[in-house]
Backbone and ligand atoms as CSV (ligand in chain L), in Angstrom:
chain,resi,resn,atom,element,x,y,z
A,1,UNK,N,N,-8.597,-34.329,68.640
A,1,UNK,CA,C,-8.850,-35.707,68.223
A,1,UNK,C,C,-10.038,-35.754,67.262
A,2,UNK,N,N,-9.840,-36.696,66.183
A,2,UNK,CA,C,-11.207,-36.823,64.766
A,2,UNK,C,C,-12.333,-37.060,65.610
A,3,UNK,N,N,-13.146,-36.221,65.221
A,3,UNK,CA,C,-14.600,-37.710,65.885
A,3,UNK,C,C,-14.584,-38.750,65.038
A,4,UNK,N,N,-15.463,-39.780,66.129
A,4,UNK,CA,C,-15.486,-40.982,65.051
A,4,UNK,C,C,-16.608,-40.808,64.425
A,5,UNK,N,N,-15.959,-41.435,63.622
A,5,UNK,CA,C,-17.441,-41.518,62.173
A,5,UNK,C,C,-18.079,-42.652,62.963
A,6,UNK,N,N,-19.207,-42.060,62.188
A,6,UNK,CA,C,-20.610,-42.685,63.144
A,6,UNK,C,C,-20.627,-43.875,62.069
A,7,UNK,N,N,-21.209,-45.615,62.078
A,7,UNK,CA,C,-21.358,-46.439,61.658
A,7,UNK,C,C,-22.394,-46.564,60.765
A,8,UNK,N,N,-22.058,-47.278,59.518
A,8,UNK,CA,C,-23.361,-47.083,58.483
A,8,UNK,C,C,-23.752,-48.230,58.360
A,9,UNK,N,N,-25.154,-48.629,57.619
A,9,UNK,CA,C,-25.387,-49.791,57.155
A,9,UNK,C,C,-25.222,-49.856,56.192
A,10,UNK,N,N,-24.711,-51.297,55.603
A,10,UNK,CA,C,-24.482,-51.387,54.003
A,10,UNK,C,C,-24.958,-52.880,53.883
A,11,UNK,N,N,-25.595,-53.068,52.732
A,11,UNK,CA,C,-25.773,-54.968,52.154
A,11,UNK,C,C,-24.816,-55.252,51.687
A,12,UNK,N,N,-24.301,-56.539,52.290
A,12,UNK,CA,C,-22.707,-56.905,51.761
A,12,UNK,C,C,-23.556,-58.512,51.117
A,13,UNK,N,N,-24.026,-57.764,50.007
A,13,UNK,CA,C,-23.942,-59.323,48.929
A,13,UNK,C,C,-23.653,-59.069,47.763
A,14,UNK,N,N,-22.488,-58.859,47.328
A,14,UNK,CA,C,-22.061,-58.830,45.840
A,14,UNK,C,C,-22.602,-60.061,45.528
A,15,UNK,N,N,-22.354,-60.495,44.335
A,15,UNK,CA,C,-22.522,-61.847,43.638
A,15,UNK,C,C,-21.610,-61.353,42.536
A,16,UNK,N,N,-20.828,-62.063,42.373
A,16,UNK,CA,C,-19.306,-61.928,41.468
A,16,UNK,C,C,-20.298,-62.990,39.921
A,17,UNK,N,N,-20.779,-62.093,39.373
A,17,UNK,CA,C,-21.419,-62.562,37.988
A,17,UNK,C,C,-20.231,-63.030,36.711
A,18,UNK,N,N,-19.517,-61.625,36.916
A,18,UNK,CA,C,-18.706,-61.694,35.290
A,18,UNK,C,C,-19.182,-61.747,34.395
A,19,UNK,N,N,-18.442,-61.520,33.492
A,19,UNK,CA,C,-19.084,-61.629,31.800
A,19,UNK,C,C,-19.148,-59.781,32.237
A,20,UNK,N,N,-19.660,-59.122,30.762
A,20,UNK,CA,C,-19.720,-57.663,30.692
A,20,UNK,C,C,-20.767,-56.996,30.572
A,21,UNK,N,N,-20.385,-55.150,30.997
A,21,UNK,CA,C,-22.017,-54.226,30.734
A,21,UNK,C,C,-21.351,-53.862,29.440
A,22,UNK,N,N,-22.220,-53.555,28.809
A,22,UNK,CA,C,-21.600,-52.534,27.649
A,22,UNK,C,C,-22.116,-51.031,28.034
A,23,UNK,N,N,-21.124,-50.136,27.755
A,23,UNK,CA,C,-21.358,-48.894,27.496
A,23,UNK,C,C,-20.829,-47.989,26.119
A,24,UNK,N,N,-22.177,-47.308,26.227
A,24,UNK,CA,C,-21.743,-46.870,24.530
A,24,UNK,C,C,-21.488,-45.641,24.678
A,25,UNK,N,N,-20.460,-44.943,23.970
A,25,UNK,CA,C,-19.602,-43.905,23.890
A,25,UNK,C,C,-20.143,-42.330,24.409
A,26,UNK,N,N,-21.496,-42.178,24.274
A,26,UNK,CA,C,-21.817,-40.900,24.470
A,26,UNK,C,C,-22.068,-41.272,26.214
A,27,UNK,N,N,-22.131,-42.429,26.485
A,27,UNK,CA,C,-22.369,-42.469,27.790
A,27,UNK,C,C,-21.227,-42.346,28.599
A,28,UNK,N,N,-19.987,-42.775,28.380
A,28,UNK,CA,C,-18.862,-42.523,28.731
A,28,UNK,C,C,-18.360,-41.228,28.836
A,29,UNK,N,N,-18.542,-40.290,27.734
A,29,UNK,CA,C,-18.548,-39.161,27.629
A,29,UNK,C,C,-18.894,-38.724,28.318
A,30,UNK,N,N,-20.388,-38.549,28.911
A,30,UNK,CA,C,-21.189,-37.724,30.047
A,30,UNK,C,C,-20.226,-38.366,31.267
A,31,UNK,N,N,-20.108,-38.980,31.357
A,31,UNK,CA,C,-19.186,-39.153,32.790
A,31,UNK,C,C,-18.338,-38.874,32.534
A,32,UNK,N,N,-17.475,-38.769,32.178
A,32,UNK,CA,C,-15.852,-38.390,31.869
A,32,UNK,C,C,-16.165,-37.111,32.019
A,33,UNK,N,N,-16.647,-36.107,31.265
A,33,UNK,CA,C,-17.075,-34.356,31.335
A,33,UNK,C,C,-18.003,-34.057,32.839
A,34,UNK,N,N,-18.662,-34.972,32.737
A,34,UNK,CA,C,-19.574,-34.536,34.583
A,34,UNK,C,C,-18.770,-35.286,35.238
A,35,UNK,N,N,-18.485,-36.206,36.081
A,35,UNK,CA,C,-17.586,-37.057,36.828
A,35,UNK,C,C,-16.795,-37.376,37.015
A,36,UNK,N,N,-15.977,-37.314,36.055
A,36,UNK,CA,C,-14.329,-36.984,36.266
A,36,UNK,C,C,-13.467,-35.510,36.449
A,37,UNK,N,N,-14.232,-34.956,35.295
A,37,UNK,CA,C,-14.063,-33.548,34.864
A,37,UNK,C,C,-14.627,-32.703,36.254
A,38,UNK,N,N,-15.675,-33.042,36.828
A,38,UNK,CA,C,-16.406,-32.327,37.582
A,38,UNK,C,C,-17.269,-30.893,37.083
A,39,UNK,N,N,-17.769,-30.916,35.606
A,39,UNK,CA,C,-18.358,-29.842,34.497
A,39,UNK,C,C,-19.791,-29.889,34.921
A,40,UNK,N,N,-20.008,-29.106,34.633
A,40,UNK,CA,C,-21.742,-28.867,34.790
A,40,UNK,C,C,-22.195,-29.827,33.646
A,41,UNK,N,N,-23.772,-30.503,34.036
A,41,UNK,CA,C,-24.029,-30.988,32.942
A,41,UNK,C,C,-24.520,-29.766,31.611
A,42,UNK,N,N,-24.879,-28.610,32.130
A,42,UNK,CA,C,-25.053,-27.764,30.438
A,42,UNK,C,C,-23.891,-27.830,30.021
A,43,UNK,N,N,-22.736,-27.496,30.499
A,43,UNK,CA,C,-21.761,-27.575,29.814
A,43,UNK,C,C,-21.170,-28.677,28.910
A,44,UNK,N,N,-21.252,-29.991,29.205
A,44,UNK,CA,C,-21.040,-30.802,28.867
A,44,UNK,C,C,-21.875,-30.923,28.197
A,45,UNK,N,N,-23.368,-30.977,28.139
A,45,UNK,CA,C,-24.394,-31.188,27.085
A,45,UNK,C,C,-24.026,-29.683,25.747
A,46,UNK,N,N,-23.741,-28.595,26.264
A,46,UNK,CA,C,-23.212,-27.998,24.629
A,46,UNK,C,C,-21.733,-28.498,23.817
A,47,UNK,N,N,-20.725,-29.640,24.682
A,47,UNK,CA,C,-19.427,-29.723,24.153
A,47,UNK,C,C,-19.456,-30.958,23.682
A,48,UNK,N,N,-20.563,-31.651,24.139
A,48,UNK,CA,C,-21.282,-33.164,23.347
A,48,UNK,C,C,-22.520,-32.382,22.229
A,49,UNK,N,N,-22.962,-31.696,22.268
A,49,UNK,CA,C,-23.761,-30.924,20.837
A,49,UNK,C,C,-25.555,-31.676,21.213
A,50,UNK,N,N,-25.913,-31.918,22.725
A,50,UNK,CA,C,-27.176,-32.517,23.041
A,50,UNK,C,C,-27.623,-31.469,24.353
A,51,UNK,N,N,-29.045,-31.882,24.560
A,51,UNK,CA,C,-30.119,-31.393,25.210
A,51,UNK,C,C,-29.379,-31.664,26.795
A,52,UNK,N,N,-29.426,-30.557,27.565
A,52,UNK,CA,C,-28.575,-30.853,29.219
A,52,UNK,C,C,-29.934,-32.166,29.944
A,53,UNK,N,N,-31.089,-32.423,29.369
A,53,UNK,CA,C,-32.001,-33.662,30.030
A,53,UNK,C,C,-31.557,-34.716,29.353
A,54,UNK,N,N,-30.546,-34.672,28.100
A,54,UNK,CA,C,-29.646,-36.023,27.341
A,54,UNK,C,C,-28.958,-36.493,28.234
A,55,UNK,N,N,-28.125,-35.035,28.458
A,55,UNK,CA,C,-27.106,-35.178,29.463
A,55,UNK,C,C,-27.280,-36.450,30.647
A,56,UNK,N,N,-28.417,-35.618,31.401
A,56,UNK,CA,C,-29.146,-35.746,32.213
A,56,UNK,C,C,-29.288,-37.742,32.269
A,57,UNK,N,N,-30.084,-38.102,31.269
A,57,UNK,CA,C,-30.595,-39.474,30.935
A,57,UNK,C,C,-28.822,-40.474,30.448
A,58,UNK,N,N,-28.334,-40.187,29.821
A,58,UNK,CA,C,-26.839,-40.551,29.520
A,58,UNK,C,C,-26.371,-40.928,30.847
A,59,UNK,N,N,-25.932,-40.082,31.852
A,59,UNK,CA,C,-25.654,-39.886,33.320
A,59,UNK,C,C,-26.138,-41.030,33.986
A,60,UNK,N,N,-27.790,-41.516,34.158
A,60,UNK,CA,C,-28.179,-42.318,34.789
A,60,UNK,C,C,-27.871,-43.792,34.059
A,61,UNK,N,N,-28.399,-43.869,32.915
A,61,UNK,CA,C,-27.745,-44.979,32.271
A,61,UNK,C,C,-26.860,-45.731,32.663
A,62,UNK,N,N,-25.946,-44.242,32.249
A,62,UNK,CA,C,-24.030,-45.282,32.390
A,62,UNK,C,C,-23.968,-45.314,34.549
A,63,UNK,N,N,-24.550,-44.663,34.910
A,63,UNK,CA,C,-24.216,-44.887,36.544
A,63,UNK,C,C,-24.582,-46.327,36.728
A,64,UNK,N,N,-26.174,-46.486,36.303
A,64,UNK,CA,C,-26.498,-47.632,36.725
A,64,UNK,C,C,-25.599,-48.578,35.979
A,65,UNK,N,N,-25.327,-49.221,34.636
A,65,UNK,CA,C,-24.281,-49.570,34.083
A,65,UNK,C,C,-23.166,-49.813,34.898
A,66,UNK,N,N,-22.476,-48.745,35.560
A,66,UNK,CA,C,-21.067,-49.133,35.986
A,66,UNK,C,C,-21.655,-49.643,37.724
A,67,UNK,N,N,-22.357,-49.297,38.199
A,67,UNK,CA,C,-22.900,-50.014,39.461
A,67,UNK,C,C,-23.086,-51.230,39.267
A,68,UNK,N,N,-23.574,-51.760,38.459
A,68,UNK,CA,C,-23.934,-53.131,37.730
A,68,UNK,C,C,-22.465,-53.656,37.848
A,69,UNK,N,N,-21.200,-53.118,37.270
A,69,UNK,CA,C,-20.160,-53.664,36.922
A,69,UNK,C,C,-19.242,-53.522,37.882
A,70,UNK,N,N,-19.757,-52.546,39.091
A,70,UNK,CA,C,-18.650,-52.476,40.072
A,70,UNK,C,C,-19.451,-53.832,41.328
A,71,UNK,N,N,-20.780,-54.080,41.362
A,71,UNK,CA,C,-21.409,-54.911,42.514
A,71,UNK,C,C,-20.859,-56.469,42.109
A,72,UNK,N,N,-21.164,-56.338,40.334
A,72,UNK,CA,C,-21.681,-58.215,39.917
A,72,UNK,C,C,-20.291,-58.449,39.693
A,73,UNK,N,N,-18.738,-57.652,39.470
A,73,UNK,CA,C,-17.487,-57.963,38.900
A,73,UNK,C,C,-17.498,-58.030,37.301
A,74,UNK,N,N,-17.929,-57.420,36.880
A,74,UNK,CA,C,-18.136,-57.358,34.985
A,74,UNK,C,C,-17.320,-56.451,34.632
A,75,UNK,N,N,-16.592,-56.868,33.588
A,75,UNK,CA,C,-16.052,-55.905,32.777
A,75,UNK,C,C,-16.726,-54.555,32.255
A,76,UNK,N,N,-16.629,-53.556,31.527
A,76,UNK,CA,C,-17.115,-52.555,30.975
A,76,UNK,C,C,-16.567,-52.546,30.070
A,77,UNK,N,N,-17.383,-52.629,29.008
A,77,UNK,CA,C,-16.883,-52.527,27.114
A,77,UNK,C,C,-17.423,-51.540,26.770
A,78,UNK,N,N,-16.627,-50.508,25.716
A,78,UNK,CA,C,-17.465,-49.298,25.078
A,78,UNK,C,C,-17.575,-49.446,24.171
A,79,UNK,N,N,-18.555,-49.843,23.521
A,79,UNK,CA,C,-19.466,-50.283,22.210
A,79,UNK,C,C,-19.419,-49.049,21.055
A,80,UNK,N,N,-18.232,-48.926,20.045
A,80,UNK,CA,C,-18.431,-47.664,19.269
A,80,UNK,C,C,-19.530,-48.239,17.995
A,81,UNK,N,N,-20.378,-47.884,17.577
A,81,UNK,CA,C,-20.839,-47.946,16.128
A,81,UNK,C,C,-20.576,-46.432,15.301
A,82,UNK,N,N,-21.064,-46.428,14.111
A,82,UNK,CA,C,-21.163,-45.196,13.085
A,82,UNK,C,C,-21.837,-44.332,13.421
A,83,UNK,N,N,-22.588,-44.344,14.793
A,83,UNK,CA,C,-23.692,-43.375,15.041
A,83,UNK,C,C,-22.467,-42.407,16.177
A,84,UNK,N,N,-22.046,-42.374,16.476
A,84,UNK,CA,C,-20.481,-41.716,17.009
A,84,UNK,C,C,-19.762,-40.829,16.504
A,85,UNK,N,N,-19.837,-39.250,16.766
A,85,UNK,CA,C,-18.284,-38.963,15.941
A,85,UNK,C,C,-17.456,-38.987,16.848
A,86,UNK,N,N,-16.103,-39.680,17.249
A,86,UNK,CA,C,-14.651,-39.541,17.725
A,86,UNK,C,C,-13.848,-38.189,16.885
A,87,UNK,N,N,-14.098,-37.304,18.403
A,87,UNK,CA,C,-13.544,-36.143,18.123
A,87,UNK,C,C,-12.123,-35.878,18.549
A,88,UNK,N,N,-11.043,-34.756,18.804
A,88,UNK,CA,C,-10.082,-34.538,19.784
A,88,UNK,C,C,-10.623,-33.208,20.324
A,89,UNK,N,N,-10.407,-33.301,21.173
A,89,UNK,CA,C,-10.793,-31.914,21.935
A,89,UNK,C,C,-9.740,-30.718,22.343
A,90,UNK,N,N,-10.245,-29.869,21.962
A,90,UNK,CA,C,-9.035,-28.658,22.335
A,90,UNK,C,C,-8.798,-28.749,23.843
A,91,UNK,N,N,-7.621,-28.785,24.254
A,91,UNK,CA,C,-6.968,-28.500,25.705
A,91,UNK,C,C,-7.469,-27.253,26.295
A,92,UNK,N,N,-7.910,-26.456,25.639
A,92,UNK,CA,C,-8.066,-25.003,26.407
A,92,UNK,C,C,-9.548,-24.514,26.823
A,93,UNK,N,N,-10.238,-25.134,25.631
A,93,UNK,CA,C,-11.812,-24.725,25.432
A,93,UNK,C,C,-12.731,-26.136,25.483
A,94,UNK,N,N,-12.014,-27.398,25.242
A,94,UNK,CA,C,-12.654,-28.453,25.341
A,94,UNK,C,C,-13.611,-28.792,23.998
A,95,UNK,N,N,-13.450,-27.744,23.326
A,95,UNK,CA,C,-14.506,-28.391,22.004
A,95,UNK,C,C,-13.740,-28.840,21.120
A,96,UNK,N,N,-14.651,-29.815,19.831
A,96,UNK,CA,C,-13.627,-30.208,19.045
A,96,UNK,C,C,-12.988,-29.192,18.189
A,97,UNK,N,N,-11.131,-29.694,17.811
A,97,UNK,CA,C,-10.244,-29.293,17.656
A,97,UNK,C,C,-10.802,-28.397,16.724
A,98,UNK,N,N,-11.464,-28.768,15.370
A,98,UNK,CA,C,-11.841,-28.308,14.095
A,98,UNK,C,C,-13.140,-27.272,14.421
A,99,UNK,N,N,-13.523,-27.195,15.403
A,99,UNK,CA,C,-14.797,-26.048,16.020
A,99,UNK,C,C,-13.998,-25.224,16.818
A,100,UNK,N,N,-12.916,-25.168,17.776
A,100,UNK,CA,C,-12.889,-24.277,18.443
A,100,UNK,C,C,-12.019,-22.788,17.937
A,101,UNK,N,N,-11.689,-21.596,17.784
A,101,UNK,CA,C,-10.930,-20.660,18.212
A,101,UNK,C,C,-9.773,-20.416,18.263
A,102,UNK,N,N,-9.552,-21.313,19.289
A,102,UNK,CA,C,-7.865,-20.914,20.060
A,102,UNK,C,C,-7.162,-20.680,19.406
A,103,UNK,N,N,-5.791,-20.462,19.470
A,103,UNK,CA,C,-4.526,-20.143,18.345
A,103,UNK,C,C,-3.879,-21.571,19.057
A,104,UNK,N,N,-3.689,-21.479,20.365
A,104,UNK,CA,C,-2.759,-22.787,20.340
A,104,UNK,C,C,-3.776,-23.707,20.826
A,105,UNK,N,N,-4.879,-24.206,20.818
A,105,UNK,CA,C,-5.634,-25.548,20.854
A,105,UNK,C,C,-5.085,-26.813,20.193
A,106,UNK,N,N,-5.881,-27.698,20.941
A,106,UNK,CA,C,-5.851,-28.785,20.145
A,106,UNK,C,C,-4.274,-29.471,20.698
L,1,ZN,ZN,ZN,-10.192,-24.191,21.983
């Protein structure tokens, strides 16, 4: 038989705000490669082309960001400007298509 899970405390006061966080693209990135991906942040900080304490600072940002948007009910917008390059990434090696190696990438 499971044991039972032992009982936690939690603050149950959302406040359903709405309206949106913005998140901007390199921040999305670090989560998507650390948090979805489950990647080390060096790794992800050499396949984003930044410092693994970028990494690092990116990470907390967008956490707090989407905590914000998962407690208050806000949307999440990803804010692209020109300061961005939108890459494709090779399937095999993960870097962009036009940087990596592979024979069949991309
Ligand atoms: Zn590749």
């Amino acid at each position: 038989m499971p044991r039972r899970k032992r009982k936690r405390f939690v603050e149950l006061s959302f406040h359903e705000k709405g309206g949106e966080v913005v998140v901007f693209p390199d921040e999305a990135e670090a989560v998507r490669l650390v948090d979805v991906l489950g990647m080390s942040q060096k790794r992800a900080a050499e396949l984003m082309g930044v410092s693994q304490p970028t990494i690092s600072r990116l990470l907390l940002q967008a956490r707090r960001k989407l905590g914000i948007a998962m407690l208050e009910s806000r949307r999440i917008r990803i804010e692209f400007d020109d300061s961005f390059i939108a890459v494709k990434r090779c399937r095999r090696c993960l870097k962009p298509v036009d940087r990596c190696g592979c024979e069949d990438g991309g």
